[in-house]
Each structure stands twice: as C-alpha cells, then as structure tokens.
N, CA and C of each residue as an Amber inpcrd file, in Angstrom:
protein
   552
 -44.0720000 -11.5120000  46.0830000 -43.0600000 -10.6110000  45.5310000
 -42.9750000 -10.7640000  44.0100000 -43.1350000 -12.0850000  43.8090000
 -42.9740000 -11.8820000  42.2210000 -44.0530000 -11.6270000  41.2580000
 -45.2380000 -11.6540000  42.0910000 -46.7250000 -10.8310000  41.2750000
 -46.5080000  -9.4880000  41.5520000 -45.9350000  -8.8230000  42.2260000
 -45.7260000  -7.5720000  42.2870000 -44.8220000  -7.5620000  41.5750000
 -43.7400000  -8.0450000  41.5180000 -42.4860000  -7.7110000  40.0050000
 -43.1050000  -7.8950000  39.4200000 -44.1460000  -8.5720000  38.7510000
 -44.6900000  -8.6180000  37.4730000 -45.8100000  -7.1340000  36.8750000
 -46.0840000  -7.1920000  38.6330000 -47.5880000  -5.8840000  38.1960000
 -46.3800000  -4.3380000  37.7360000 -45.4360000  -4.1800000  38.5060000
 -44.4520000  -2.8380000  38.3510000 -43.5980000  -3.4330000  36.7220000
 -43.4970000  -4.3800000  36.2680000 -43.1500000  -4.5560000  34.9720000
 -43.7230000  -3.8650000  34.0000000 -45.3410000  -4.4760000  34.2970000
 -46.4540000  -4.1050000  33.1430000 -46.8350000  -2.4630000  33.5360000
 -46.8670000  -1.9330000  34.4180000 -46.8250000  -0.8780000  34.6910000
 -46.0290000  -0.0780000  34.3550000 -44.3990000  -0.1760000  34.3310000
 -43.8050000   0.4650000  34.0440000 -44.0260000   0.5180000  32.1640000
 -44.0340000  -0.6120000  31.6630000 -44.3030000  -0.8080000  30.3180000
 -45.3050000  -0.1030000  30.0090000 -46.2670000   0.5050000  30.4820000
 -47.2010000   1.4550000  30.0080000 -47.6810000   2.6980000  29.8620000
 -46.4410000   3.1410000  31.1980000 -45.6970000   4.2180000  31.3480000
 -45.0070000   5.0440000  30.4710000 -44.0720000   3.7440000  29.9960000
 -43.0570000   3.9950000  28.5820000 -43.4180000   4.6140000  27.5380000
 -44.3810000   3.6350000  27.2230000 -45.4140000   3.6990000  25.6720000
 -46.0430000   4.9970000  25.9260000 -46.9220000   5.2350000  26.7580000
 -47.7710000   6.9490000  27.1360000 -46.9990000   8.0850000  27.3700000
 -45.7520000   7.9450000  27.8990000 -44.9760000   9.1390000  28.1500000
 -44.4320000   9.6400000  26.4970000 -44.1900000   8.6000000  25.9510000
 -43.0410000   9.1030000  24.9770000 -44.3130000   9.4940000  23.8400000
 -45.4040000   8.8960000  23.7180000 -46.3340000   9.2490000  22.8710000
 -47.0620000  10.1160000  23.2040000 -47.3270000  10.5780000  24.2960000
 -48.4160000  11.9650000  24.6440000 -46.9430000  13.3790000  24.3400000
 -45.7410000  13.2140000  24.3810000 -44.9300000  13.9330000  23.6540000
 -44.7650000  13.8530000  22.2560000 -45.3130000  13.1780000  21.4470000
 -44.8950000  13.0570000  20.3290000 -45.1240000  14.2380000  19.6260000
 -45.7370000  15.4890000  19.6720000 -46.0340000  16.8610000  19.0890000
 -44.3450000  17.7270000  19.4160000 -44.5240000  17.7370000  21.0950000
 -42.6680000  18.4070000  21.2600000 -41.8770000  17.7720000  20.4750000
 -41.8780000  16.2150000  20.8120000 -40.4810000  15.2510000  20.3280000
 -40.2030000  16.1760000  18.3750000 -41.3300000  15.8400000  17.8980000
 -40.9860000  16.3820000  16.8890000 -40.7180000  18.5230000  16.2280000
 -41.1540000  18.8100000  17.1430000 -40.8490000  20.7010000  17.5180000
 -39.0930000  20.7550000  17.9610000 -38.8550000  19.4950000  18.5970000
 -37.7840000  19.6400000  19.6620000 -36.5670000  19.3310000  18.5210000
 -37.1550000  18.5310000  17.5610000 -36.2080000  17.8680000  16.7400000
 -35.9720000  18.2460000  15.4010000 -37.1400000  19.5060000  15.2280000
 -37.4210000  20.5260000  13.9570000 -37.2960000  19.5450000  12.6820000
 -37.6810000  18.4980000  13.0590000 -37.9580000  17.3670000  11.7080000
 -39.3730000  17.5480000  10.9660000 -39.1360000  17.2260000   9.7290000
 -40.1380000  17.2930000   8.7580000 -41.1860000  16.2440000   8.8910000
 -42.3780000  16.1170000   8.6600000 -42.9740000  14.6710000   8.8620000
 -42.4530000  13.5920000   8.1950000 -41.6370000  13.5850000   7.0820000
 -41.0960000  12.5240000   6.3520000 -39.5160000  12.0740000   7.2990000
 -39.0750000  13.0850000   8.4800000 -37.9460000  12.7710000   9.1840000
 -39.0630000  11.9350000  10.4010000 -39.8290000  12.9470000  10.7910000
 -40.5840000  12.0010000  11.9460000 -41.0850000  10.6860000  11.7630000
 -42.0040000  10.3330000  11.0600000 -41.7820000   9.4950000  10.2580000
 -40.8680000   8.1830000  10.1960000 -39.7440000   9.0230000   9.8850000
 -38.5640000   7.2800000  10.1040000 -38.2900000   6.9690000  11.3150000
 -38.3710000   8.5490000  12.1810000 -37.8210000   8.8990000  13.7600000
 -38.7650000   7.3370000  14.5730000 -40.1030000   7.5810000  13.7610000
 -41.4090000   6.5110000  14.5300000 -40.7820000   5.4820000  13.7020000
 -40.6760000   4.8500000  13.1720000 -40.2050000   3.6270000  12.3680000
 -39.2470000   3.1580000  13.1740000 -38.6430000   3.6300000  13.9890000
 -37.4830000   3.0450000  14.9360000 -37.9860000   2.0890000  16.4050000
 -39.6270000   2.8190000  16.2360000 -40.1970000   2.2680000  17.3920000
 -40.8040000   0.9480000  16.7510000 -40.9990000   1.0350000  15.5800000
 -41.8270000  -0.3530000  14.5180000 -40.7620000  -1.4850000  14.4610000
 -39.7990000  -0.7630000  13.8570000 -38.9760000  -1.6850000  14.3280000
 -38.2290000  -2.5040000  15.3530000 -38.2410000  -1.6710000  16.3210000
 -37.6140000  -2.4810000  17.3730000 -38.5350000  -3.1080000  18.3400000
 -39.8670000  -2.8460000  17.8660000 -41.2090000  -3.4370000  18.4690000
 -41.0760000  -5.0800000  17.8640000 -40.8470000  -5.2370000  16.4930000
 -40.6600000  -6.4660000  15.9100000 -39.2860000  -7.0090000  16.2960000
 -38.4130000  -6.4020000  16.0740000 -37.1860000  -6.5200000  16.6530000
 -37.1310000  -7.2890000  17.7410000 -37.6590000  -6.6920000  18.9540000
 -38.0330000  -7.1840000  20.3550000 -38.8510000  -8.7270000  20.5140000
 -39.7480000  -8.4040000  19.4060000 -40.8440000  -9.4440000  19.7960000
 -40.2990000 -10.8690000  19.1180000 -39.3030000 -10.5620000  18.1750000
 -39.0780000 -11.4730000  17.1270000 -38.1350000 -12.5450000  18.1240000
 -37.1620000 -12.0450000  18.6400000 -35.6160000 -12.2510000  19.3030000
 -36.8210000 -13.0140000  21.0580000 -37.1280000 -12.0970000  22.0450000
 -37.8830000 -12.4590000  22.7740000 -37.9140000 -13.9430000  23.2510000
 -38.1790000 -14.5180000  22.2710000 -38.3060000 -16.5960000  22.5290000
 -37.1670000 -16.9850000  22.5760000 -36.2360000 -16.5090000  21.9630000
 -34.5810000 -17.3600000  21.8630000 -34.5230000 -16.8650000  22.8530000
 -34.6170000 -15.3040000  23.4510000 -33.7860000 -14.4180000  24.3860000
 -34.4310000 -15.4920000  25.7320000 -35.4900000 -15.6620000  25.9980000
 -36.3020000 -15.8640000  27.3780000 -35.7980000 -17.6100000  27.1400000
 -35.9550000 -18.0330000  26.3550000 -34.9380000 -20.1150000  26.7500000
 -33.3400000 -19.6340000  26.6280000 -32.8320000 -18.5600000  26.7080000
 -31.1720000 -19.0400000  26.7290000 -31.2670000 -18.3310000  28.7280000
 -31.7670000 -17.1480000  28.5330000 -31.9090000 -16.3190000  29.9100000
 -32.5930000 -16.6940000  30.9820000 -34.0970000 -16.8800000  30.0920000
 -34.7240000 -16.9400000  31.5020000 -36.2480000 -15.6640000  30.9360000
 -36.9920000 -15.6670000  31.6760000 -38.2170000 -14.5940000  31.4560000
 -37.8590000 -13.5720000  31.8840000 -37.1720000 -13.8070000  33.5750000
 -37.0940000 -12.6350000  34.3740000 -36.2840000 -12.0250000  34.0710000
 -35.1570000 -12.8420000  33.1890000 -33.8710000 -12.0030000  32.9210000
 -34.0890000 -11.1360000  31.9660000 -34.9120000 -11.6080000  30.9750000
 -35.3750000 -10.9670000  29.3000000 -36.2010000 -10.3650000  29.8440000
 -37.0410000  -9.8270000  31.1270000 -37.6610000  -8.5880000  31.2820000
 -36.9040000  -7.8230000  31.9480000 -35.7710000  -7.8580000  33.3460000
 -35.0210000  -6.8310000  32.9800000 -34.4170000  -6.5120000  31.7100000
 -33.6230000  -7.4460000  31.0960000 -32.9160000  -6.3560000  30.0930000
 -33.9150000  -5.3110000  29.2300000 -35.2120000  -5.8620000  29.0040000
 -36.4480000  -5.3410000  28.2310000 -36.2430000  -3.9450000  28.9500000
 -36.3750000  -3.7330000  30.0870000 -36.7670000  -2.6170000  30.8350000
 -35.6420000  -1.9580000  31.2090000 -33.9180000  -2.5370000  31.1220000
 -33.1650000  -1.4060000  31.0580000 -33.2450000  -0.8780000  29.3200000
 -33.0790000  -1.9290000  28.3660000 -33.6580000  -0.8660000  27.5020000
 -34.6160000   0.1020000  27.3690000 -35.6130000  -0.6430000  27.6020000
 -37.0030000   0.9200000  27.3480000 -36.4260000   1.8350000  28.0820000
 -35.8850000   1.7180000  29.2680000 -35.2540000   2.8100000  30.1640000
 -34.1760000   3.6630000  29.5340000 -33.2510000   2.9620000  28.9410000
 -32.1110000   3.7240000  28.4240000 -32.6220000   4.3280000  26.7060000
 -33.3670000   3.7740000  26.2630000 -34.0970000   4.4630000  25.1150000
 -34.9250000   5.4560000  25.5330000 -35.8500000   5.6930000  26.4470000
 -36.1030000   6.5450000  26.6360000 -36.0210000   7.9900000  27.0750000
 -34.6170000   7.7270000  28.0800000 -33.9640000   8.8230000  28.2150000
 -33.1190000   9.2920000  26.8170000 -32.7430000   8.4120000  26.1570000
 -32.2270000   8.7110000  24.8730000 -32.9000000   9.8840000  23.6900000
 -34.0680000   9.1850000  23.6350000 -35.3910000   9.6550000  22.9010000
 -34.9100000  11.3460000  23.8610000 -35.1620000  11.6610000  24.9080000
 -35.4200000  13.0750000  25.2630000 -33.6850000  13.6780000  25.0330000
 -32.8990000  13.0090000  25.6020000 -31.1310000  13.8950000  24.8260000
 -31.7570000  14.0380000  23.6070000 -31.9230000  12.9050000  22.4800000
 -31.9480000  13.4850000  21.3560000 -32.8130000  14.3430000  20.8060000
 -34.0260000  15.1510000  21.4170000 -34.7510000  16.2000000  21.3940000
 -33.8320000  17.5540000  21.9400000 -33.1820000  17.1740000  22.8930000
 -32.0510000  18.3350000  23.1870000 -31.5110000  18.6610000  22.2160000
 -30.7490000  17.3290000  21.3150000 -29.3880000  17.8680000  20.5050000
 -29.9510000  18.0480000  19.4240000 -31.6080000  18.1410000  19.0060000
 -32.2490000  18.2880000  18.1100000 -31.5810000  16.8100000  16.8680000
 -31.2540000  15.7750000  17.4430000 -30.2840000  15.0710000  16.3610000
 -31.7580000  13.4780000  16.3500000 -32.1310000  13.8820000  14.8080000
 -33.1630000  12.6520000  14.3570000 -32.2740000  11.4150000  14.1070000
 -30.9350000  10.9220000  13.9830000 -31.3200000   9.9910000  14.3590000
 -30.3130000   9.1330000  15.5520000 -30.2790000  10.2750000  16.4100000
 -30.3460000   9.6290000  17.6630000 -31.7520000   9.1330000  18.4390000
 -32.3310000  10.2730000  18.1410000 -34.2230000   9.8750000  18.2230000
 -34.2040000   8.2200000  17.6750000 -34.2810000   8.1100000  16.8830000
 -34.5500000   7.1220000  15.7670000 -33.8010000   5.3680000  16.4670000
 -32.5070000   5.4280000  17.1300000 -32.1110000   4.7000000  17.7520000
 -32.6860000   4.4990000  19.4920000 -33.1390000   5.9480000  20.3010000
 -33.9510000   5.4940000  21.2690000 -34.9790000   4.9770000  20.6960000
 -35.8040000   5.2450000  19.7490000 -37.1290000   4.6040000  19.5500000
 -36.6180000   3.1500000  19.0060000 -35.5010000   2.8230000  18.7400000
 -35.5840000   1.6570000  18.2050000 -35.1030000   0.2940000  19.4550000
 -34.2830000   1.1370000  20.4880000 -34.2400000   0.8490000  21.7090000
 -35.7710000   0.4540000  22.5240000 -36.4500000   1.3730000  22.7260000
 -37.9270000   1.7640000  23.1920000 -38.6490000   0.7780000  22.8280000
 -38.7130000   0.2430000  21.4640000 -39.4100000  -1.1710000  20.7580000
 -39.1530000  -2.0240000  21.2560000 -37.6020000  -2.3840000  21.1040000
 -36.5240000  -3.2860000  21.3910000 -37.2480000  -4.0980000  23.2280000
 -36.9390000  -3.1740000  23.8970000 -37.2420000  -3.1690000  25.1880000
 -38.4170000  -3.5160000  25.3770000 -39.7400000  -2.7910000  24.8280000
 -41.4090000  -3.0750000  25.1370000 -41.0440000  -4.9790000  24.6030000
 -41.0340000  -5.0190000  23.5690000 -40.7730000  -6.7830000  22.9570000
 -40.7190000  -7.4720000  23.9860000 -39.2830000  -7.4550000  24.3190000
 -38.6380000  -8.3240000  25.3950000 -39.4450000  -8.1920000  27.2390000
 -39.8510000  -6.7450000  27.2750000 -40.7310000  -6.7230000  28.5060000
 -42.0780000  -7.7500000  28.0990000 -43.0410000  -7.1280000  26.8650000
 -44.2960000  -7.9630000  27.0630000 -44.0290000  -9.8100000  26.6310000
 -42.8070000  -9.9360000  25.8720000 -42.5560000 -11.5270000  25.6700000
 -42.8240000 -11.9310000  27.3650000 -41.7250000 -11.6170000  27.5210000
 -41.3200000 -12.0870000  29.3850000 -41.8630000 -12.3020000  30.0370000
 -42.3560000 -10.9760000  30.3440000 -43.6000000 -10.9560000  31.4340000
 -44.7210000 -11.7620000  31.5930000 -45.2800000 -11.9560000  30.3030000
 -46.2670000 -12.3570000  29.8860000 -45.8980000 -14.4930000  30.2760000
 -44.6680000 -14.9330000  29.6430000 -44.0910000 -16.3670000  29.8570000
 -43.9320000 -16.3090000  31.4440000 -43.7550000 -15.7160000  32.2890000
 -43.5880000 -15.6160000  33.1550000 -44.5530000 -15.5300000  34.2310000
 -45.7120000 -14.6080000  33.3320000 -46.6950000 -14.5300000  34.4740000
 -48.0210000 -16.0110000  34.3510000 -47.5160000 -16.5390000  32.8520000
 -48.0320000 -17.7140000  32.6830000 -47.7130000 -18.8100000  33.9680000
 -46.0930000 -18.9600000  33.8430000 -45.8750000 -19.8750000  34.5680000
 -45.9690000 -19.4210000  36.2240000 -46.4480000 -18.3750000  36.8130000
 -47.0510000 -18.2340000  37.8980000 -48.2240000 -18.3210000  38.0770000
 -49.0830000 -18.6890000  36.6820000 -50.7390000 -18.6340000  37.1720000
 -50.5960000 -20.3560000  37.1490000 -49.7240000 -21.1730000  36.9150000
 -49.6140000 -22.3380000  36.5790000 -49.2310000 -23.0400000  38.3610000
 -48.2480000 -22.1100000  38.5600000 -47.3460000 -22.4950000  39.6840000
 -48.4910000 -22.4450000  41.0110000 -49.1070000 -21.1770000  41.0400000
 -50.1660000 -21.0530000  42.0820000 -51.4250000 -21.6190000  41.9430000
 -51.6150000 -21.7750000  40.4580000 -53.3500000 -21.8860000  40.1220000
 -54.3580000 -20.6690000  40.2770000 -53.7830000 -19.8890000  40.2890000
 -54.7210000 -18.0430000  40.1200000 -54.5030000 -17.5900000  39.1430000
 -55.7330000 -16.7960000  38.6380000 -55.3690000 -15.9100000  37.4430000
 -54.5780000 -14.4930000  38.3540000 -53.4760000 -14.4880000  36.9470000
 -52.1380000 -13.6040000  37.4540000 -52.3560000 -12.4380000  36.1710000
 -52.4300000 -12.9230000  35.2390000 -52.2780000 -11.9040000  33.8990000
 -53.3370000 -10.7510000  33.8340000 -55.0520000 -11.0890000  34.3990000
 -55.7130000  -9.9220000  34.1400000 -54.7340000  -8.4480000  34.4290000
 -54.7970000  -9.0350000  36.0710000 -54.2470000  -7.9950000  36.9860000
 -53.1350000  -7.2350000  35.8300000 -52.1640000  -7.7630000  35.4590000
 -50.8720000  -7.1430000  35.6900000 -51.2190000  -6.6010000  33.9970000
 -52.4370000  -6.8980000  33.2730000 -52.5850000  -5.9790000  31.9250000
 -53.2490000  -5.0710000  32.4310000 -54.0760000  -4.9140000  33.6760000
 -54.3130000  -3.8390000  34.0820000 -53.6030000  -3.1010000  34.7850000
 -52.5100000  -3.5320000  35.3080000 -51.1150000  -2.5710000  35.6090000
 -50.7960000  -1.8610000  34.0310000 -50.8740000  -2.4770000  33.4140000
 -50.2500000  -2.0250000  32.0640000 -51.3290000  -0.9070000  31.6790000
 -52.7700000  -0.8870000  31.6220000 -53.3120000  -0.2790000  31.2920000
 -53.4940000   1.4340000  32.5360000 -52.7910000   0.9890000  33.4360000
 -52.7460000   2.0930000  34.2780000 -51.6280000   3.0900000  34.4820000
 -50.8500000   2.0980000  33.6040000 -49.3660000   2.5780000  33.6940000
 -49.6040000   3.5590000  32.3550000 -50.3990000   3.4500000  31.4120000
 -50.5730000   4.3860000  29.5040000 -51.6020000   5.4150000  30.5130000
 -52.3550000   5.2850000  31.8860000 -53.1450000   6.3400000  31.7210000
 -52.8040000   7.1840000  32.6250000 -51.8740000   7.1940000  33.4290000
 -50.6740000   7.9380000  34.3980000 -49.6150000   8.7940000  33.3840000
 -48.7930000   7.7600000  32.3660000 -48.1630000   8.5000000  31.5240000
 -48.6070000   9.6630000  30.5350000 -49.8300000   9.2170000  30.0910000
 -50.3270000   9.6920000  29.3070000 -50.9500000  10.8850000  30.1010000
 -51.4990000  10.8650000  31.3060000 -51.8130000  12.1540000  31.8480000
 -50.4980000  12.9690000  32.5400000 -49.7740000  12.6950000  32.9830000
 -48.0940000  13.1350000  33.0350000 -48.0560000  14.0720000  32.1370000
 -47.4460000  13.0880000  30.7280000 -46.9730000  14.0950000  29.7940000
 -48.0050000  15.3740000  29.3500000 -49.3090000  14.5460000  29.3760000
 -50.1670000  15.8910000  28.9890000 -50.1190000  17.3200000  29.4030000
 -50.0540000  17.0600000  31.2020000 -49.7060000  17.7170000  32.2010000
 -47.9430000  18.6560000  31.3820000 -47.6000000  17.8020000  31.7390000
 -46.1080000  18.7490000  31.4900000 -45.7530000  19.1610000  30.2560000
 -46.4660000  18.7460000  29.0400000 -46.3900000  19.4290000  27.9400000
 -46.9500000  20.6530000  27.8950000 -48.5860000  20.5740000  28.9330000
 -49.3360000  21.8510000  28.9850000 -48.0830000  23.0920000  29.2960000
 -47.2140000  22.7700000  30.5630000 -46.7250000  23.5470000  31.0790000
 -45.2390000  23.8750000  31.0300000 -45.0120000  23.2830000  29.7880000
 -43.8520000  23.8800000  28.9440000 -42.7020000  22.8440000  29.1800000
 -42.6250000  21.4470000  29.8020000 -41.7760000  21.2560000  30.3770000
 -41.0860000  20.2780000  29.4390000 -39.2690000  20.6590000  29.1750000
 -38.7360000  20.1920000  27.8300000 -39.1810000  18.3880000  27.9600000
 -39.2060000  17.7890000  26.8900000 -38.7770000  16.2970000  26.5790000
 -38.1490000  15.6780000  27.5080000 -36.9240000  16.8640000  27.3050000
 -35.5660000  15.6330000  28.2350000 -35.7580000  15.7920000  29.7720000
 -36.0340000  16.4240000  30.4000000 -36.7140000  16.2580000  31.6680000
 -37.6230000  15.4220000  32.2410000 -38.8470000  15.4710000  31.1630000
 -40.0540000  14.6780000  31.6110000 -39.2010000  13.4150000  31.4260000
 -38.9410000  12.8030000  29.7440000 -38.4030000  11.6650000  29.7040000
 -37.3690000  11.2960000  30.8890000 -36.6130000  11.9790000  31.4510000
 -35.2140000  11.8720000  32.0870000 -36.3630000  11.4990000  33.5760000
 -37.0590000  11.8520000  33.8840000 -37.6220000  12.0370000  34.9740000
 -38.5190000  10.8150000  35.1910000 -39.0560000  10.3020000  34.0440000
 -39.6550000   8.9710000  34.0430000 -38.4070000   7.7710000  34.0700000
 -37.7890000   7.8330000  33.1350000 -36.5470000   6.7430000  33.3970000
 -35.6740000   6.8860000  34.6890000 -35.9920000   7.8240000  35.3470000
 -34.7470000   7.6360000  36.8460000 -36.0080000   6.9070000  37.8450000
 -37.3740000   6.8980000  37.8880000 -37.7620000   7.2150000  38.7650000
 -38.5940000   5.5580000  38.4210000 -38.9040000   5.0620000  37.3770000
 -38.9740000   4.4090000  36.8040000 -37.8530000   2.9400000  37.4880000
 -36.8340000   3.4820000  37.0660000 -35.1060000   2.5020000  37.6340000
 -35.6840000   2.6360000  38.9620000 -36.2040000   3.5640000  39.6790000
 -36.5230000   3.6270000  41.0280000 -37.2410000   2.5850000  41.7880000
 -38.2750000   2.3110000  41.1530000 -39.5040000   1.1330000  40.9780000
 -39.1940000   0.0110000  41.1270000 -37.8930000  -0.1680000  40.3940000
 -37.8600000  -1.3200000  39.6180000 -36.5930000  -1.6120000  40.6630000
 -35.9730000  -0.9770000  41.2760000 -34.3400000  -1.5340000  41.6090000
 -34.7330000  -2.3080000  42.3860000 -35.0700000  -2.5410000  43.5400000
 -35.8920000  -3.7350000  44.8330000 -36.1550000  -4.9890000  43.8520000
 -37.3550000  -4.5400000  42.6640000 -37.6580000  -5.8150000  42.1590000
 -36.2060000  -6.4580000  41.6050000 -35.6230000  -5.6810000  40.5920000
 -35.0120000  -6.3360000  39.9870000 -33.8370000  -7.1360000  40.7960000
 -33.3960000  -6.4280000  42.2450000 -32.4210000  -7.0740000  43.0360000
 -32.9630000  -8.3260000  43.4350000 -34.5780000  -8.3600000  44.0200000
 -34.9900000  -9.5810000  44.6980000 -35.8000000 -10.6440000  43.6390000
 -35.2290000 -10.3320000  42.0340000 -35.7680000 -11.1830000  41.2520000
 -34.2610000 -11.8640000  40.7470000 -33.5340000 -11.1630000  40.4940000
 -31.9930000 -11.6550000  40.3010000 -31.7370000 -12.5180000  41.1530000
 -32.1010000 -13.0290000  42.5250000 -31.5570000 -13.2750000  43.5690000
 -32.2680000 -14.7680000  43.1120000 -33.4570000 -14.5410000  42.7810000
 -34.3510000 -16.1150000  42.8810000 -34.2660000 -16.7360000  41.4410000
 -33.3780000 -15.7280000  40.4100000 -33.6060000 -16.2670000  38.7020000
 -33.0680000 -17.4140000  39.0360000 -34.0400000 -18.7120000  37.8900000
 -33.3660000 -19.9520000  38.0910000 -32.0100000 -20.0280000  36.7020000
C-alpha cells in the first residue's frame, strides 16, 4: 500500500506539471495578459518551486514525509484549481498565487516522496524510486495529452483544471486516509 501511495503521488505530480503547462497558450488568452504579465503569472511557479523545495527538510523532520506529501498535494491541488478560477475572472494575480501554490506543492510532493520512498527501498531492500519516477513520467504524458486533447476542443481552463484537481483528490483520498492512519 505504501508503494502504491508513493507511485499515485509521483503520478499525480506529473499530472499537475503537464496539465497546467500544455494550457499555458489559453491560461494566458484566458487572462488577456501581456507577456511581461505572463511572465510574472510563471514566476509564481519559480517561486514557489524554490519556495517548496527550500522549506521541504524542516517541513518533512517536524511532520513527517507522508505528511509533507499530503500537504504538497493538497496544495498543487488547491493551486491548481485556482490557476483555472483565475483564468475565469481573467484576474493575473490570482493566477500568480495558484502558480505560486502549484510550486509550493510540487517542492513539498518531490522533497517527500522522494525521503520517503528512500526509506522504503531501505526498509524492504528493493529498488522503489525507478518505478515511482516513472509514475511521474507517465503522469506529464497523460496530462500533457489531456490538455492537448481539450484545448484542441475548446474546453475552458477552469474545467479541465477543475476536472484534474477533483478527480485527482479522487486518487488520492484511499491513499491519503490509509497513509494518515500508519503516519508515525
């Protein structure tokens, strides 16, 4: 159970990253920003990518790994639906705070996961990490064909995004109940 929480972690984490970037042409149509607004709009993701990654080590010895990858992943989750409202309300920098959310979240998911899936290749003696970067790498080529898909066919931001973060929480609710249950 908990190599599978780990593989739907990295999966979902790659999901994140491909959905919101194979939109990045709407995100910015949706948000009628200039490239010098888009621009900072992406700087929110730079930042909270460092943001995430920086905080990550304190966050995972006061919490825990498993704990610092849920919260990682209700952020990316709640930034990402964010990211698509704020293509609705056309408002850059609400954009600018999901993407800084979106960073925030990837950080704390790949810190975690990653300390975590260490100390299960330790605990069992198997390699654990290929696998679950190839969850990750399957999770950017699902998203990434998703959004392609639904950009072809007109379908707004906040839907697709809204539609990945519910379904996404979907994935994840089992793990995250039967990982809460065993956090030390």
């Amino acid at each position: 159970a908990r190599t599978w929480a780990l593989n739907t972690a990295f999966f979902i984490h790659g999901v994140g990253l491909a959905s919101w970037a194979s939109r990045t042409p709407s995100i910015r149509d949706g948000l009628h920003a200039s490239i010098e607004e888009m621009g900072w709009t992406l700087f929110g993701f730079s930042a909270g990518s460092m943001l995430g990654i920086l905080t990550a080590g304190k966050l995972t010895m006061r919490i825990g790994p498993r704990r610092t990858v849920q919260a990682g992943l209700a952020a990316l989750l709640l930034g990402i639906a964010g990211i698509g409202i704020a293509v609705q309300l056309s408002a850059v920098w609400l954009c600018f705070l999901g993407f800084l959310m979106v960073g925030t979240g990837m950080g704390w998911v790949d810190i975690g996961a990653n300390i975590d899936g260490v100390e299960l290749e330790r605990l069992t003696g198997k390699p654990v990490l290929p696998a679950c970067h190839g969850f990750f790498s399957l999770g950017t080529l699902i998203g990434a064909a998703v959004g392609m898909g639904l950009s072809a066919h007109g379908t707004s931001v906040l839907w697709h995004l809204g539609a990945v973060a519910v379904i996404a929480l979907a994935l994840t609710w089992h793990q995250i109940r039967h990982l809460a249950a065993t956090v030390r």
